[in-house]
PyMOL commands that place a pseudoatom at each C-alpha (Angstrom):
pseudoatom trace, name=CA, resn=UNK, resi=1, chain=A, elem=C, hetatm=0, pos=[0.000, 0.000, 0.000]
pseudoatom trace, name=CA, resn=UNK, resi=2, chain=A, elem=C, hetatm=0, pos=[1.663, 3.411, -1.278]
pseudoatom trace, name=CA, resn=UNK, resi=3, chain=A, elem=C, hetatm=0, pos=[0.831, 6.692, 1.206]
pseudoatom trace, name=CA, resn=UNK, resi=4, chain=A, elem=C, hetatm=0, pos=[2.092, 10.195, 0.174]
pseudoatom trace, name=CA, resn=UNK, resi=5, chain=A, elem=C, hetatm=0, pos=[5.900, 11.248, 1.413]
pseudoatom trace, name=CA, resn=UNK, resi=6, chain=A, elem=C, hetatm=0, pos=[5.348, 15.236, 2.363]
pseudoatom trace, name=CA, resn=UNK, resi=7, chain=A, elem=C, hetatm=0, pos=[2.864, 17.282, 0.014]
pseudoatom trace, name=CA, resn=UNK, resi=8, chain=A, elem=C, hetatm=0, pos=[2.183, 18.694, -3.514]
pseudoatom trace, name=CA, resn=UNK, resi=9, chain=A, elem=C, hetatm=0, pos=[0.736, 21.600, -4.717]
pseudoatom trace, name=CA, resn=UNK, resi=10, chain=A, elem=C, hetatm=0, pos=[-0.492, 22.800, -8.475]
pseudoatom trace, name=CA, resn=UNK, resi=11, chain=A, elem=C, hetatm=0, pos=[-2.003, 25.014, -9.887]
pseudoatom trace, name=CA, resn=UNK, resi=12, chain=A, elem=C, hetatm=0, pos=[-3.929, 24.719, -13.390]
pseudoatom trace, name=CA, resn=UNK, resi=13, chain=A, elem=C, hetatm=0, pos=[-6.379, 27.413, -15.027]
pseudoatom trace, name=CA, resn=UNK, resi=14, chain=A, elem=C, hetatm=0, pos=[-9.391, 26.926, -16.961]
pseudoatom trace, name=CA, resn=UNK, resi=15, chain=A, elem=C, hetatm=0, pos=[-11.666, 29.366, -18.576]
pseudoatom trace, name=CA, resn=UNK, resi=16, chain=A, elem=C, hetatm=0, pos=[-9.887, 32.080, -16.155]
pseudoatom trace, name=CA, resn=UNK, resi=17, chain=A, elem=C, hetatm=0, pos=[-11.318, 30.155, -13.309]
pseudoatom trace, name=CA, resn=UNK, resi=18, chain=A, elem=C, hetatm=0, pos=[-8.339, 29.335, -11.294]
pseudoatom trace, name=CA, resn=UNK, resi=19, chain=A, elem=C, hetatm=0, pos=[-7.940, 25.439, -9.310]
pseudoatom trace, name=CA, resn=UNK, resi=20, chain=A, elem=C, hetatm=0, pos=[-4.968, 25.128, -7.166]
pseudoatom trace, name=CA, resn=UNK, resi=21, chain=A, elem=C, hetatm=0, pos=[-4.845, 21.589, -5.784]
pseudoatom trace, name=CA, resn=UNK, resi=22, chain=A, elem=C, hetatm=0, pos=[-3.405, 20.497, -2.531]
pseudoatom trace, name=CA, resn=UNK, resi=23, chain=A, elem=C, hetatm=0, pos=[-2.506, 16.417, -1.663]
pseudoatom trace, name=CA, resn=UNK, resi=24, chain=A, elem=C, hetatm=0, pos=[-1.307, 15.590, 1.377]
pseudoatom trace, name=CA, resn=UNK, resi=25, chain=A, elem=C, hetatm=0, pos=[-0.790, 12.657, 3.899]
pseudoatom trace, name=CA, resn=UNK, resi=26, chain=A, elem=C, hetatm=0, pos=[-4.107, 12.041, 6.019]
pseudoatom trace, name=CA, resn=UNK, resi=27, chain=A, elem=C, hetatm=0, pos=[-5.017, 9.559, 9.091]
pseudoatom trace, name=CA, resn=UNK, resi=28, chain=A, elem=C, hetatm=0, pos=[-8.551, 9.903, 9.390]
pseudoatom trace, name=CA, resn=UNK, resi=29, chain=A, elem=C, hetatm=0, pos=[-11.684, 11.590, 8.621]
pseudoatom trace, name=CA, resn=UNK, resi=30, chain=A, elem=C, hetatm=0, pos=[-11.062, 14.052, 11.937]
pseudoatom trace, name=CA, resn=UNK, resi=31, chain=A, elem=C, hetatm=0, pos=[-7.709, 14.861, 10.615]
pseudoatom trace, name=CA, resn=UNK, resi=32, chain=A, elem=C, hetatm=0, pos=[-8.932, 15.518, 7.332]
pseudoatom trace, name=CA, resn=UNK, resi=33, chain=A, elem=C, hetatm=0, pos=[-11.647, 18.080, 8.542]
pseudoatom trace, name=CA, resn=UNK, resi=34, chain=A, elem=C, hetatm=0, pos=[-8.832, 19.665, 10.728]
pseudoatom trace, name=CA, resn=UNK, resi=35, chain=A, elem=C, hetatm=0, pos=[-6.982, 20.499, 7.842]
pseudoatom trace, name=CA, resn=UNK, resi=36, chain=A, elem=C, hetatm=0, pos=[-9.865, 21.461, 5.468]
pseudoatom trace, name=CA, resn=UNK, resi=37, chain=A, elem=C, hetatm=0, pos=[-10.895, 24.012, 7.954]
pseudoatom trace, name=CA, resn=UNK, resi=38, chain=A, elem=C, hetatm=0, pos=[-7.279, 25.662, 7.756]
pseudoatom trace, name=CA, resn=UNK, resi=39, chain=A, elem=C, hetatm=0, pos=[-7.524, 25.349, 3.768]
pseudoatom trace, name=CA, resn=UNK, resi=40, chain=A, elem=C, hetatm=0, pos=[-10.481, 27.601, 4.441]
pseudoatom trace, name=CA, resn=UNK, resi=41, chain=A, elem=C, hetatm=0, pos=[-8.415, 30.202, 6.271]
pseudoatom trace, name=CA, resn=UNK, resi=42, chain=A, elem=C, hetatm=0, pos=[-5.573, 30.641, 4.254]
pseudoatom trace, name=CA, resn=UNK, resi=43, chain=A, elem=C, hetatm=0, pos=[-7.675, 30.745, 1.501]
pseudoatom trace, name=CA, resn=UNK, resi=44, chain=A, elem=C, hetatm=0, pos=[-10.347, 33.085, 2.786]
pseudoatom trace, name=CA, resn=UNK, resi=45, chain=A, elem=C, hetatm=0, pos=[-10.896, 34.876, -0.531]
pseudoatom trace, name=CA, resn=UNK, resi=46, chain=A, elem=C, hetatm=0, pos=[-11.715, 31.677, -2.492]
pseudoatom trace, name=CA, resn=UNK, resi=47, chain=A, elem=C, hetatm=0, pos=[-15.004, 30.661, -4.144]
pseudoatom trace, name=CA, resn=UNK, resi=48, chain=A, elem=C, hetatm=0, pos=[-14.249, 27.280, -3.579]
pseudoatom trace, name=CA, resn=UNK, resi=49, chain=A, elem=C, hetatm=0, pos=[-12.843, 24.898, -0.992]
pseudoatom trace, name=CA, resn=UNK, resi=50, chain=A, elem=C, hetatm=0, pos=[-13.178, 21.255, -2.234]
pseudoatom trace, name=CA, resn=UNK, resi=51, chain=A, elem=C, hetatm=0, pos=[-11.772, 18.071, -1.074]
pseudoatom trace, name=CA, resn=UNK, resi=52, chain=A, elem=C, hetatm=0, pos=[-11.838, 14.442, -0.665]
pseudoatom trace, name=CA, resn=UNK, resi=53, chain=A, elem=C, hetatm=0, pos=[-9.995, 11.856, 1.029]
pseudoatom trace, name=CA, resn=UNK, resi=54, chain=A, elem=C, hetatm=0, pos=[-9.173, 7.998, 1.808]
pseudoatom trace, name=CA, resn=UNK, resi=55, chain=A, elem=C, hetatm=0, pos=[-7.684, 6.624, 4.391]
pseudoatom trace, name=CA, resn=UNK, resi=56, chain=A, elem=C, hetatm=0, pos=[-7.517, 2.536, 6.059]
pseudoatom trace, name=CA, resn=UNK, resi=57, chain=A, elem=C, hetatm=0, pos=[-5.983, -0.967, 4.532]
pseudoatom trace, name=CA, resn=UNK, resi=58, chain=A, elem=C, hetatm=0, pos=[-8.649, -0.838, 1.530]
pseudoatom trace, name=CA, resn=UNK, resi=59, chain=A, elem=C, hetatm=0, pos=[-9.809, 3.091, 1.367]
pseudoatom trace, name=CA, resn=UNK, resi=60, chain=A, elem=C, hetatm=0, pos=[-12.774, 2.027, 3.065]
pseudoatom trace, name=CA, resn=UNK, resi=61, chain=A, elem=C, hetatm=0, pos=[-12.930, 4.896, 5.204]
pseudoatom trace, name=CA, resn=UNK, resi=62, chain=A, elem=C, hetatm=0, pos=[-13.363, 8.093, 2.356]
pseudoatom trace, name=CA, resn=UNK, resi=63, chain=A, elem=C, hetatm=0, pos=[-15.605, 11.695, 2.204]
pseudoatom trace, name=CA, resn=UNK, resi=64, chain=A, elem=C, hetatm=0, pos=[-15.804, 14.384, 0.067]
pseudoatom trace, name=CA, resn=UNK, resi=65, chain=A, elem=C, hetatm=0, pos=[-17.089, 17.853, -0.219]
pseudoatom trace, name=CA, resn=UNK, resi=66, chain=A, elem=C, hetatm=0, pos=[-18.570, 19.678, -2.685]
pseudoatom trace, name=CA, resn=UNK, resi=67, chain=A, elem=C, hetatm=0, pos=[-18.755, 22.991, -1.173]
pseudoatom trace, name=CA, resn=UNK, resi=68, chain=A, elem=C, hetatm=0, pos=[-21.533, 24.812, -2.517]
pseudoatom trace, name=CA, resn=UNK, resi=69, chain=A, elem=C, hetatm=0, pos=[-20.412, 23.800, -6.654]
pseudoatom trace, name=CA, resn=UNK, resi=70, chain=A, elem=C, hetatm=0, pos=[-23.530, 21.638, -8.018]
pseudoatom trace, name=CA, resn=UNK, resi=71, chain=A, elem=C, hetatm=0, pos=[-23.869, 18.216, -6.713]
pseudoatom trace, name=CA, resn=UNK, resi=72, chain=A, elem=C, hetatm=0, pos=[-21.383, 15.397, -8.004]
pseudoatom trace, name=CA, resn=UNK, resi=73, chain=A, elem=C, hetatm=0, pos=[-19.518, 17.882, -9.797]
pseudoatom trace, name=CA, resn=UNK, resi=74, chain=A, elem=C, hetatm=0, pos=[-16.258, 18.395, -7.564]
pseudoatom trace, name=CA, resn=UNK, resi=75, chain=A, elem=C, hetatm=0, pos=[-15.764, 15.990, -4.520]
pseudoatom trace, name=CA, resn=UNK, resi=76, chain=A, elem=C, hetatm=0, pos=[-16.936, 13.089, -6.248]
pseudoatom trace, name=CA, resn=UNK, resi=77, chain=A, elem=C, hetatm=0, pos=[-14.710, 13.502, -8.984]
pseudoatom trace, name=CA, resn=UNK, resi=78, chain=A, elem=C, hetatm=0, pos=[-11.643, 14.008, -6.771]
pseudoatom trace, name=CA, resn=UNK, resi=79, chain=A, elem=C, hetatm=0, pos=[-12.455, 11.114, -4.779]
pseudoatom trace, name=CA, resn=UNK, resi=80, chain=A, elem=C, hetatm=0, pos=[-13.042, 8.812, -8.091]
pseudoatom trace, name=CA, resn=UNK, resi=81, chain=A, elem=C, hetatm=0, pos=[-9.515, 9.783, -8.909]
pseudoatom trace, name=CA, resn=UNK, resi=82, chain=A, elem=C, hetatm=0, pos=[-8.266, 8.854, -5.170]
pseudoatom trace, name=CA, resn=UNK, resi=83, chain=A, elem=C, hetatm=0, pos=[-9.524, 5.515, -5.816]
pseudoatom trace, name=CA, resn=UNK, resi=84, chain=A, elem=C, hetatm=0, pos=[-8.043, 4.934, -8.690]
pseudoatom trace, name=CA, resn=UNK, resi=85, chain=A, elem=C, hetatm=0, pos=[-4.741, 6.101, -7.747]
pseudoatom trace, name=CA, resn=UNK, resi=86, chain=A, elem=C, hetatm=0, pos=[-3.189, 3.096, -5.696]
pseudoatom trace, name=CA, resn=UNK, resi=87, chain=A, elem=C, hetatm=0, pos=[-2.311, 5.411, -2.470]
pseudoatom trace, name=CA, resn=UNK, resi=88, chain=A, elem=C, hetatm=0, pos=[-4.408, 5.300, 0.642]
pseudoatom trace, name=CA, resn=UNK, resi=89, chain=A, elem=C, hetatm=0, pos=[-4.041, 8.204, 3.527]
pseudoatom trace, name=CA, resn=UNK, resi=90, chain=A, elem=C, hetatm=0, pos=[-4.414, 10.891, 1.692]
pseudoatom trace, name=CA, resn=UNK, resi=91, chain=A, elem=C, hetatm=0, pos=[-6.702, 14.136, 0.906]
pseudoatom trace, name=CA, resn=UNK, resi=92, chain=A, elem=C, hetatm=0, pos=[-6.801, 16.412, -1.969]
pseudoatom trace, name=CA, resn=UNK, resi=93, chain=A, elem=C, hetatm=0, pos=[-8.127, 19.845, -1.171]
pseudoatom trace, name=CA, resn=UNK, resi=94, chain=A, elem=C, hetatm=0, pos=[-8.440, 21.590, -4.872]
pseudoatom trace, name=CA, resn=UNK, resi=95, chain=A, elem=C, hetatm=0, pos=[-9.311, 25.839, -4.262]
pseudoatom trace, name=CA, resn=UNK, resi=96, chain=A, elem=C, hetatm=0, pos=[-11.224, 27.538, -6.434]
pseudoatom trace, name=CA, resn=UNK, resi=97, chain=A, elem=C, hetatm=0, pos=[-10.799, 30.846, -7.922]
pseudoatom trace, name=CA, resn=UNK, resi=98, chain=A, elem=C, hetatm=0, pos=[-13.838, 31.616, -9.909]
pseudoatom trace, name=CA, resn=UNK, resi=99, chain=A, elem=C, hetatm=0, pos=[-13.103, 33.910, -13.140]
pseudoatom trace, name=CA, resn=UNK, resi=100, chain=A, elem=C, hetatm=0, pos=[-16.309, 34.710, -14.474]
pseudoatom trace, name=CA, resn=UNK, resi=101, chain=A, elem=C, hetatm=0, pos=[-17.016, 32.279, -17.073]
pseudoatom trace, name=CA, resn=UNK, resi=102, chain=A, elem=C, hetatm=0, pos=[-19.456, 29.088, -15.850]
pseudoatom trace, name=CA, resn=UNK, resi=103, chain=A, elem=C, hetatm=0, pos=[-18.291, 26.148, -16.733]
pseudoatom trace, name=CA, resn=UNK, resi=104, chain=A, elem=C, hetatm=0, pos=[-21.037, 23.654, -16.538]
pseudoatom trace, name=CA, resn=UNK, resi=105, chain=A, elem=C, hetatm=0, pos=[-21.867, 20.481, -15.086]
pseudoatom trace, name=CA, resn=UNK, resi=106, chain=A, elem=C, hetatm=0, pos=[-19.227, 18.463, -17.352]
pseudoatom trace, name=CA, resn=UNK, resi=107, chain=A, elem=C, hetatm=0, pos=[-16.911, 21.362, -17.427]
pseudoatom trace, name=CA, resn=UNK, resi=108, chain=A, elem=C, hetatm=0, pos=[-16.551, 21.418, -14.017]
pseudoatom trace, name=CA, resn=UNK, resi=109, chain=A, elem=C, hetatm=0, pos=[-16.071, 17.203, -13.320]
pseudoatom trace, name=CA, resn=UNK, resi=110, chain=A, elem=C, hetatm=0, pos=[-13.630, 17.722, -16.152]
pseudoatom trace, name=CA, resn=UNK, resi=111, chain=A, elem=C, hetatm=0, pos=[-11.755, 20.987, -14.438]
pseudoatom trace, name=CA, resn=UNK, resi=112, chain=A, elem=C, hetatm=0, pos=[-11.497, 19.201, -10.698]
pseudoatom trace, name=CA, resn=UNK, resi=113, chain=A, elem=C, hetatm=0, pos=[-10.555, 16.035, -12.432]
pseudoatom trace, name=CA, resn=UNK, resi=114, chain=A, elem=C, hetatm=0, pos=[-7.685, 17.369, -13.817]
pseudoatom trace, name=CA, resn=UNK, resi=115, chain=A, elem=C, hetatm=0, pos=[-6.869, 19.085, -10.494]
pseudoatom trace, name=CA, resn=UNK, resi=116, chain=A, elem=C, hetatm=0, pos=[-6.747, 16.606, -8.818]
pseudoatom trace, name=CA, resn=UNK, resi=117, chain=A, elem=C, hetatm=0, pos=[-4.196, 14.515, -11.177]
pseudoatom trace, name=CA, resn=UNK, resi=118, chain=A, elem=C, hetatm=0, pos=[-2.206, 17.243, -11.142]
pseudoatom trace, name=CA, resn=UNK, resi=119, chain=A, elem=C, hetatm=0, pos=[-2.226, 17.032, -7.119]
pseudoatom trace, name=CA, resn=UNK, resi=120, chain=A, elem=C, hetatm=0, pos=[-0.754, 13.928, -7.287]
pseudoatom trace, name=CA, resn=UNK, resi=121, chain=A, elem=C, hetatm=0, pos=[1.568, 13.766, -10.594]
pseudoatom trace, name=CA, resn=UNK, resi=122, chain=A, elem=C, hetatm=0, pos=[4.487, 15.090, -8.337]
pseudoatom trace, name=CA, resn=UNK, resi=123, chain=A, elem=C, hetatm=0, pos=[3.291, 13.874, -5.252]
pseudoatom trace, name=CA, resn=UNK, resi=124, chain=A, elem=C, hetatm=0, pos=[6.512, 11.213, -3.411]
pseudoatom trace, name=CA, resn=UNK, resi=125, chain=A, elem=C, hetatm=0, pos=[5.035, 8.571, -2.443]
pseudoatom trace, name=CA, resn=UNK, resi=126, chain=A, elem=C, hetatm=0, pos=[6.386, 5.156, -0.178]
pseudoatom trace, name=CA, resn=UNK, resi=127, chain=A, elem=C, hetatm=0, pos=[5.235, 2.243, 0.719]
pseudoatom trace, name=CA, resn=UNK, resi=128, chain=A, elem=C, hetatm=0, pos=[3.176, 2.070, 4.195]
pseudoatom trace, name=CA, resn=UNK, resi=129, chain=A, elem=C, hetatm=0, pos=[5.539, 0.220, 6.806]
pseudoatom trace, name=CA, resn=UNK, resi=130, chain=A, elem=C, hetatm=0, pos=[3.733, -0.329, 9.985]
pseudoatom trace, name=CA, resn=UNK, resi=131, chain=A, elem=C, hetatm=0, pos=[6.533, 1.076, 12.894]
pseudoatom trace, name=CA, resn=UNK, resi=132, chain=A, elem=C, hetatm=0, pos=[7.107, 0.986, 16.693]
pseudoatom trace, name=CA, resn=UNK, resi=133, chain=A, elem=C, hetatm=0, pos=[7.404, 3.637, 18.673]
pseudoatom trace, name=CA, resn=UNK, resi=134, chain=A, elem=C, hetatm=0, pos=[10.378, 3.605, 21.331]
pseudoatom trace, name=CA, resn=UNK, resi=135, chain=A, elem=C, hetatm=0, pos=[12.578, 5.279, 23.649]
pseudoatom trace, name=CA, resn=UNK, resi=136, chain=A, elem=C, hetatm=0, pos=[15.999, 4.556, 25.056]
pseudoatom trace, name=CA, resn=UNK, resi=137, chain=A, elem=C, hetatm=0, pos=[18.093, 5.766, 28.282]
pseudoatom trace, name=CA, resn=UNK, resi=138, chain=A, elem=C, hetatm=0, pos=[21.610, 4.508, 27.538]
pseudoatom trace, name=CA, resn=UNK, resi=139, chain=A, elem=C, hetatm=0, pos=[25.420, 5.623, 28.752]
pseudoatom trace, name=CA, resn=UNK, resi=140, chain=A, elem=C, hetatm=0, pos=[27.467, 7.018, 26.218]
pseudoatom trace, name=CA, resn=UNK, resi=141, chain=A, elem=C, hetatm=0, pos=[29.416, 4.377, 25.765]
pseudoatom trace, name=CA, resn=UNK, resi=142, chain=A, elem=C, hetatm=0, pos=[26.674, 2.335, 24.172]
pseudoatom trace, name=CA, resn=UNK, resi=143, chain=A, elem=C, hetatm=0, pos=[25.336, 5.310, 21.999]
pseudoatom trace, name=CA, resn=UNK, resi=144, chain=A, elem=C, hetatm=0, pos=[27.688, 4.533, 19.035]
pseudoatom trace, name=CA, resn=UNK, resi=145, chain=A, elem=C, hetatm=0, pos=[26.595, 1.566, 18.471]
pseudoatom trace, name=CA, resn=UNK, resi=146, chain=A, elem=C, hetatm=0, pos=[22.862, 1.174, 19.321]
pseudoatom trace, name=CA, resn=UNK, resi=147, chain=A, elem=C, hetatm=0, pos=[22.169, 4.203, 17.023]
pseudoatom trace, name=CA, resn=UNK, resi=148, chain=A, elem=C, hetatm=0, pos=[24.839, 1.818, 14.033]
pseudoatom trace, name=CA, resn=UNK, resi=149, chain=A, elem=C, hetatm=0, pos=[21.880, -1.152, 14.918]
pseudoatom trace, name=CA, resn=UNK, resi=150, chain=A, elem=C, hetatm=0, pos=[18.506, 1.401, 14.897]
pseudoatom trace, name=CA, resn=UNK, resi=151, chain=A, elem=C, hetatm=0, pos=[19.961, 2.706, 11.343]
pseudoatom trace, name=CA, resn=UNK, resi=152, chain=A, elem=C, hetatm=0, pos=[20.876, -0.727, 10.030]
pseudoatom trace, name=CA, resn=UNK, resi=153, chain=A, elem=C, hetatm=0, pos=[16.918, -1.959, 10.733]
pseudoatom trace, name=CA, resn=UNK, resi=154, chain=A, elem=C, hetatm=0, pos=[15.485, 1.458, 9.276]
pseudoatom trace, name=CA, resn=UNK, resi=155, chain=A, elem=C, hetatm=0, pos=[14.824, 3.126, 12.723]
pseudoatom trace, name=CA, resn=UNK, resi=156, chain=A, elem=C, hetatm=0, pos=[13.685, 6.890, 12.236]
pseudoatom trace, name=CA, resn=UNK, resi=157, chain=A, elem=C, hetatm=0, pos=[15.765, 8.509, 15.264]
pseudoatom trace, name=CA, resn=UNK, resi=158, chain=A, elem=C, hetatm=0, pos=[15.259, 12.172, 16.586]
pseudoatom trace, name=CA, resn=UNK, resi=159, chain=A, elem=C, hetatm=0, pos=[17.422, 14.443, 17.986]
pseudoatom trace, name=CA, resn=UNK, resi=160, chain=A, elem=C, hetatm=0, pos=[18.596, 12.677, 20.772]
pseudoatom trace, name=CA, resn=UNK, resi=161, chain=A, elem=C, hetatm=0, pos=[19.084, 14.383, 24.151]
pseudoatom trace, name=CA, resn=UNK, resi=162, chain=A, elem=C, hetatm=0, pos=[22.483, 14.573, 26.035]
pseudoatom trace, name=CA, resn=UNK, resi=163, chain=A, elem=C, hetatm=0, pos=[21.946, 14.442, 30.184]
pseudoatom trace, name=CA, resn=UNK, resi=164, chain=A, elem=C, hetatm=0, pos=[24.057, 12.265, 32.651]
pseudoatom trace, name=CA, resn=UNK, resi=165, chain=A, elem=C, hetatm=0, pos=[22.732, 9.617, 30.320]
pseudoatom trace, name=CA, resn=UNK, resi=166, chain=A, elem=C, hetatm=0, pos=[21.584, 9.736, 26.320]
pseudoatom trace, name=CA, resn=UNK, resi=167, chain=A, elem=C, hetatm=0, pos=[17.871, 9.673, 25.736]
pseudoatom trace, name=CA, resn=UNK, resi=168, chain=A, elem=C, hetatm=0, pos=[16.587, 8.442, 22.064]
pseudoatom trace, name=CA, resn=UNK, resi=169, chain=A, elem=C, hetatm=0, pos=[13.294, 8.581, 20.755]
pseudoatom trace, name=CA, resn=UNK, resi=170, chain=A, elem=C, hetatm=0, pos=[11.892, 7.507, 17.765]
pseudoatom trace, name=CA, resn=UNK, resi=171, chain=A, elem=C, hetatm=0, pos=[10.013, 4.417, 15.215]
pseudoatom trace, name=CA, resn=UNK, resi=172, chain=A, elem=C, hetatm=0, pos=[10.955, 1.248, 13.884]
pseudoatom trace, name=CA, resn=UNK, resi=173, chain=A, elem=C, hetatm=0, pos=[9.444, -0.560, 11.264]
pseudoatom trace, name=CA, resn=UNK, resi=174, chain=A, elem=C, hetatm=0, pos=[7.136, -3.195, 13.441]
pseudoatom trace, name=CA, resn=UNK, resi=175, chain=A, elem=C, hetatm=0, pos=[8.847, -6.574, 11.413]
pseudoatom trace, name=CA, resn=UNK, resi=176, chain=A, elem=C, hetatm=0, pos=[12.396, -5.632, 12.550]
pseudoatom trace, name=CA, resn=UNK, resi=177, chain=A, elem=C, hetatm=0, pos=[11.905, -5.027, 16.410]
pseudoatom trace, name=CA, resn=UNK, resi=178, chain=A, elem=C, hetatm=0, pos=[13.193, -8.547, 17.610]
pseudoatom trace, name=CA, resn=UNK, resi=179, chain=A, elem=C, hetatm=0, pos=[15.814, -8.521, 15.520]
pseudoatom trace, name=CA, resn=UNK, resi=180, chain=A, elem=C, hetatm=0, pos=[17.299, -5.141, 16.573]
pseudoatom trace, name=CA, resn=UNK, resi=181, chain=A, elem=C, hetatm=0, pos=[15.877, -5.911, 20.562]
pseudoatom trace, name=CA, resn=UNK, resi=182, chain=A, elem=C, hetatm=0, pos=[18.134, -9.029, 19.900]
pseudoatom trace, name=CA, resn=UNK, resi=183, chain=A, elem=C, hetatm=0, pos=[21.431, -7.353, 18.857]
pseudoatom trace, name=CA, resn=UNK, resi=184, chain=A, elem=C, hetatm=0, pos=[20.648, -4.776, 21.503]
pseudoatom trace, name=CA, resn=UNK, resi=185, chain=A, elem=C, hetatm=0, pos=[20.509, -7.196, 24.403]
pseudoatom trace, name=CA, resn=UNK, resi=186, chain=A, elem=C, hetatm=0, pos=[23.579, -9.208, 23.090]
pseudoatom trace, name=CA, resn=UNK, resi=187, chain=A, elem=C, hetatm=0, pos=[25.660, -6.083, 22.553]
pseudoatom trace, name=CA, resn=UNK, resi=188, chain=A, elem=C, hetatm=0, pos=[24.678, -4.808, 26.252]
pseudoatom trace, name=CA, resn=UNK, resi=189, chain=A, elem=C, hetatm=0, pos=[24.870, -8.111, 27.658]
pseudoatom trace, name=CA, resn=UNK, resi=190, chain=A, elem=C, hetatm=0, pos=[21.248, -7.637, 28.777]
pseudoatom trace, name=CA, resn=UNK, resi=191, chain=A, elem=C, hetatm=0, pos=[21.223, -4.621, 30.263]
pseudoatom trace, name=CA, resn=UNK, resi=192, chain=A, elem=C, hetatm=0, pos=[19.384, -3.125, 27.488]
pseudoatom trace, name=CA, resn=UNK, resi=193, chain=A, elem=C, hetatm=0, pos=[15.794, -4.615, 26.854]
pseudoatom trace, name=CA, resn=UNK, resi=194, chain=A, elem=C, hetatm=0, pos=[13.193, -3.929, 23.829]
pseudoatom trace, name=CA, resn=UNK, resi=195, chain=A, elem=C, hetatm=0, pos=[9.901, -3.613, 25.804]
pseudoatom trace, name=CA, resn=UNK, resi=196, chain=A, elem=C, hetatm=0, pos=[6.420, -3.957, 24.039]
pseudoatom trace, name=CA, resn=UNK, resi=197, chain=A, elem=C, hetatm=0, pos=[3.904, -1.106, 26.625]
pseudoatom trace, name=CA, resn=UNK, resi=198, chain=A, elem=C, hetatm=0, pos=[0.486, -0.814, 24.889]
pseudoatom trace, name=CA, resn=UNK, resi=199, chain=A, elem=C, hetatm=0, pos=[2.338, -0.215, 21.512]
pseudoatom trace, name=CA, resn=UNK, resi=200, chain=A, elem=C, hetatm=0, pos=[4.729, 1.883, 22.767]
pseudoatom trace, name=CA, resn=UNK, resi=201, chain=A, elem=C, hetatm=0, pos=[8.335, 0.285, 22.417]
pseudoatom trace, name=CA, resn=UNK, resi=202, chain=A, elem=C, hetatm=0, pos=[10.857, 1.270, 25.355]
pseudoatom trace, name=CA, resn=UNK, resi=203, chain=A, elem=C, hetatm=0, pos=[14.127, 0.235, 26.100]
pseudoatom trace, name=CA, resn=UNK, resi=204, chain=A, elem=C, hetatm=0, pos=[14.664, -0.624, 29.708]
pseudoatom trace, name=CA, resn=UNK, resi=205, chain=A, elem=C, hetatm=0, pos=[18.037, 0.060, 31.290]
pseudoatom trace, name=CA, resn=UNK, resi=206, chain=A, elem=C, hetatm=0, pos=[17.107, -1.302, 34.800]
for i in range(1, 206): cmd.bond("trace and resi %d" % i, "trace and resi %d" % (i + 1))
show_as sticks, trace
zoom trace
């Protein structure tokens, strides 16, 4: 399953109505209507705000918006070319800029169609990786070396935090836990434990 890697924004004009289109990662339907609702301040001046989005294993979870254009003839259209796309978690948001000239019922499924594929012809995408959360209090000597084993099994690692000891957050990708927990313990000589807490990974240094 593919889900977008940061944002894209384009902009395409038609009949001097102008549709800049927005895709971007999503979780869920709250999150979505979160960011919608900021759309709709940025873009304050705009006749249009229009989105759509899926999210879950099989875009079963999706919603769309027509916002005030004539029934079917924006969301729907965006969402049809969600579907089709092959990425789940994300929302388009496509603003419109009216210029005058009406475009119809098939002009405008044709105009937010477009949009929309323009949204996502530059988009980066990756594949979805289910990861860990975790957190480690180590001494220094160790740091080195745990953070060589977290970067060999695709751990994301944030700035760490230097105190009397070296505190590490970040994810792992959920299929490589035991083996890093593994190399971790061996390399500590057990000192340092991968702990599963209600899906929160921690390493234990008592």
């Amino acid at each position: 399953m593919l889900i977008p890697k940061g944002s894209s924004l384009e902009t395409i004009e038609v009949k001097k109505s102008r549709f800049i289109s927005i895709a971007m990662y999503t979780s869920s339907a709250e999150e979505t209507k979160e960011i919608v609702k900021n759309t709709r301040k940025e873009y304050s001046d705009s006749s249009h705000v229009v989105h759509a989005f899926v999210s879950g294993p099989g875009n079963d979870i999706f919603g769309f918006s027509d916002d005030h254009e004539p029934s079917g003839t924006a969301g729907r259209p965006i969402l049809e070319v969600l579907k089709g796309s092959g990425i789940s978690n994300i929302a388009i948001i496509v603003i419109r800029y009216f210029g005058g000239t009406k475009l119809g019922t098939g002009g405008l499924v044709k105009a937010y169609t477009e949009a929309a594929q323009h949204a996502l012809k530059h988009l980066a995408v990756e594949e979805f990786v289910v990861k860990t959360k975790f957190q480690v209090d180590l001494d220094y000597d160790l740091y080195d070396k745990i953070r060589k084993i977290l970067k060999k099994h695709s751990a994301e690692i944030e700035e760490p935090v230097f105190d009397t000891q070296i505190h590490i957050t970040g994810s792992i990708p959920a299929k490589e836990l035991s083996n890093a927990d593994e190399l971790i313990r061996d390399l500590s000589a057990g000192k340092v434990r991968l702990i599963d807490e209600k899906a929160v990974m921690k390493y234990d240094t008592s």
